[in-house]
C-alpha positions, 0 to 999 in steps of 0.5 A, spaced: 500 500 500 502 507 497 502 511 504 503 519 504 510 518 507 512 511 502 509 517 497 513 522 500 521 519 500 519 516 493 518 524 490 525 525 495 528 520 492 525 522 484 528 529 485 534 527 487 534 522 481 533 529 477 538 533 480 543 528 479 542 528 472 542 535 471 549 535 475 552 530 470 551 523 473 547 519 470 548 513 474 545 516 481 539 519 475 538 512 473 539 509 479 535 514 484 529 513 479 529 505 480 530 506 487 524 511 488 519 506 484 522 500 489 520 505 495 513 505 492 513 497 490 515 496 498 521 492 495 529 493 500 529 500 498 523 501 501 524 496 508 531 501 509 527 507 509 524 503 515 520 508 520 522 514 516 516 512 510 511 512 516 505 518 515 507 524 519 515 522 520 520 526 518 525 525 513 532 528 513 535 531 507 537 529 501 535 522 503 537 519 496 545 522 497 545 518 504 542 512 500 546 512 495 552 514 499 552 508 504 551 503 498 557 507 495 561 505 502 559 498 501 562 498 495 569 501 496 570 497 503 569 490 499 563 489 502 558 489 496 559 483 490 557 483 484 556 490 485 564 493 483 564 491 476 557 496 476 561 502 479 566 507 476 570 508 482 573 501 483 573 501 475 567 498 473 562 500 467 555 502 470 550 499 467 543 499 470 539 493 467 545 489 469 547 491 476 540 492 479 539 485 482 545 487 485 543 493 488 537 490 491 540 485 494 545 488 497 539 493 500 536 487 502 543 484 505 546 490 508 539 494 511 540 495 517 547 499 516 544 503 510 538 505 515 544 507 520 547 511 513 540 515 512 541 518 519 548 522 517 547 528 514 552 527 507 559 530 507 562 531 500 567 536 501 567 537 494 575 540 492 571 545 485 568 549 490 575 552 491 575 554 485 569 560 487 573 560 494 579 563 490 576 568 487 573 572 494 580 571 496 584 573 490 579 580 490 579 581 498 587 580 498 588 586 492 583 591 495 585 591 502 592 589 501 592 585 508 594 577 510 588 572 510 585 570 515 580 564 512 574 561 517 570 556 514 562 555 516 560 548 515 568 546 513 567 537 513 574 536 514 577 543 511 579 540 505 578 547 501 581 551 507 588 549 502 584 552 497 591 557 495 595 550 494 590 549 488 591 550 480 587 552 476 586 552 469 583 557 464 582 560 458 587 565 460 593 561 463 593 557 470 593 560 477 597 556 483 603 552 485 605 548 479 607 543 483 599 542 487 597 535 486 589 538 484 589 540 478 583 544 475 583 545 467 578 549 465 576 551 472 575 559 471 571 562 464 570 570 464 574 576 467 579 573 471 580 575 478 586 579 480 590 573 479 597 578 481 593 581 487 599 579 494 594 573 496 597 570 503 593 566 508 596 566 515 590 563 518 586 556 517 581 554 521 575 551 520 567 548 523 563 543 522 558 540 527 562 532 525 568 535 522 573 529 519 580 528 519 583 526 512 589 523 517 584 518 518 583 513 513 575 512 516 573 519 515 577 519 508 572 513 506 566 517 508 568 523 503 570 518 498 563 515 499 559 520 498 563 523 492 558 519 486 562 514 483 561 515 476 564 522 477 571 519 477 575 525 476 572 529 482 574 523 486 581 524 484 581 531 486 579 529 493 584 524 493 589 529 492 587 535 497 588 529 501 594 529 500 595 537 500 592 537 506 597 532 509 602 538 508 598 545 509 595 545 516 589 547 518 585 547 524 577 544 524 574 544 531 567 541 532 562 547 533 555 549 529 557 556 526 553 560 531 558 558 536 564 558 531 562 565 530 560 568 536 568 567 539 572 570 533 574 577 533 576 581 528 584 582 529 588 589 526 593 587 520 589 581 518 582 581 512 578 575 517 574 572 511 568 567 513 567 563 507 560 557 507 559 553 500 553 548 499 551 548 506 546 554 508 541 549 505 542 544 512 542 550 516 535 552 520 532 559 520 535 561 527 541 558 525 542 563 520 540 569 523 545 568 529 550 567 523 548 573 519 546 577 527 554 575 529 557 578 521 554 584 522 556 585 529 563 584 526 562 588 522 561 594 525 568 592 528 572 593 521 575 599 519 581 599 514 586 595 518 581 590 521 578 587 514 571 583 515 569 579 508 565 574 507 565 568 501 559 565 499 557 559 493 550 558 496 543 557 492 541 562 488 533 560 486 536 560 479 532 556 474 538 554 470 542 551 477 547 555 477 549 558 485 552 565 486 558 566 488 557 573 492 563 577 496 561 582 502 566 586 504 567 591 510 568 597 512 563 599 507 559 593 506 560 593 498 555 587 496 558 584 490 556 578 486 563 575 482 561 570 478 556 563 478 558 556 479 554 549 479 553 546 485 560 542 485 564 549 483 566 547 476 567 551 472 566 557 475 565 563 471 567 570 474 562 576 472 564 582 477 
């Protein structure tokens, strides 16, 4: 029997499907549009859903990406037969048709540990979304010719906290180490940022309310599972600010953003920049008040020699997809929106 809530993760997990599609993965499209039909059917799919598929329950966000992460891990751990020859990411070919029995049976086997995996909230730390990051800190740096002070909200393990030790390609040339393991060709399109401008990052720290530690090989698993398996060049980007991160030390403490925020200072001599990518969207409204509350008191703090900016690439409602990359700047509050980016950051097309 078709229940609201059995309706309402199937649509969830169809939107998903769509959205997966448009982002450039159509193995998650067609796999999330199988599974929303087995939600509905009362197959695995369904039974791992458990309690959440009862009328008036709540379903956690983005439950198709929890699914797809945890089978994902299932896969990457040697835990799933049958299923790595489906998957790009141990260097399999996708095929539905042929890897759909598969799936439910590993559904069907590993259900209790895949309802444990749509309890957790996904932690991509997607490395394009640097590409956006740079950008704020090329323009902040050129403006106010002052060292860095990076802050990340929502920072997972901290990964794009090392985003000056990237390389990115554009139409233009290339910005960043030549030696940097992450490599972006074609990262950056339209009027570049000031790639000349005296960028220098003296502080790196970020928040997370579950941060990870790359150090650890657990929680490199858990990044790697939920990077979507037939996107294989995003997992190799991963793989390798890994190993940046390895030799750039940054700090990511567990905190909510609130809290993070509510114990920084602007300090003299130094551009505090507060950068949050992808995660507004998990945030409740009073959460982001207390963010946008706690900005606009330090804001009040800046003057020339006590910078405050703030980076963002978040949801802009646009039709197309696309999400604003938006600079803030203060002593004079300047709002500008710099350029536009996918969800995952690339390529990033610089407008202001």
């Amino acid at each position: 029997m078709t229940t609201p809530g059995v309706e309402h993760a199937a649509h969830a997990l169809a939107w998903q499907a769509r959205a997966c599609g448009r982002l450039g993965s159509p193995m998650y499209e067609g796999m999330l549009t199988a599974l929303a039909d087995d939600v509905v059917a009362g197959g695995p799919a369904r039974a791992a859903f458990g309690d959440l598929v009862s009328d008036g329950a709540e379903l956690p966000s983005v439950p198709g990406l929890r699914l797809a992460g945890g089978l994902h891990r299932l896969v990457l751990e040697g835990e799933a037969p049958g299923l790595e020859e489906f998957y790009p990411s141990v260097g399999g070919r996708w095929d539905l048709g042929g890897a759909w029995h598969h799936v439910l049976a590993v559904i069907d086997q590993h259900g209790a540990t895949l309802r444990r995996a749509l309890d957790l909230t996904p932690q991509t730390n997607e490395v394009g979304r640097s590409a956006a990051l740079v950008g704020g800190l090329l323009r902040t740096a050129d403006r106010f010719a002052l060292p860095v002070r990076l802050l990340e909200i929502g920072a997972s393990a901290g990964l794009n906290l090392r985003a000056d030790h990237f390389r990115f390609g554009s139409p233009s040339g290339w910005w960043g180490p030549a030696d940097s393991p992450v490599v972006m060709a074609d990262a950056w399109a339209g009027p570049l940022p000031p790639v000349d401008a005296p960028l220098e990052v003296v502080e790196r720290r970020g928040f997370d309310l579950a941060p990870l530690d790359v150090a650890r090989a657990e929680d490199r698993r858990t990044l790697e599972a939920y990077t979507w398996p037939d996107m294989t060049e995003r997992l190799v980007r991963l793989r390798a600010a890994c190993e940046v991160a390895a030799d750039v030390p940054a700090v990511v403490e567990r905190s909510s953003a609130g809290d993070a925020l509510d114990a920084v200072e602007l300090e003299r001599g130094v551009a505090t920049v507060v950068w949050h990518s992808v995660m507004w969207q998990y945030v409740g409204k009073a959460e982001r008040a207390r963010v946008d509350a706690r900005i606009a008191a330090l804001a009040e703090q800046a003057d020339p020699d006590r910078v405050l900016a703030r980076v963002t690439l978040e949801d802009s409602g646009e039709v197309d997809g696309t999400y604003s990359v938006v600079l803030t700047t203060w002593p004079f509050g300047e709002v500008t929106v710099i350029g536009a980016a996918p969800p995952h950051g690339l390529p990033t097309t610089w407008t202001g």
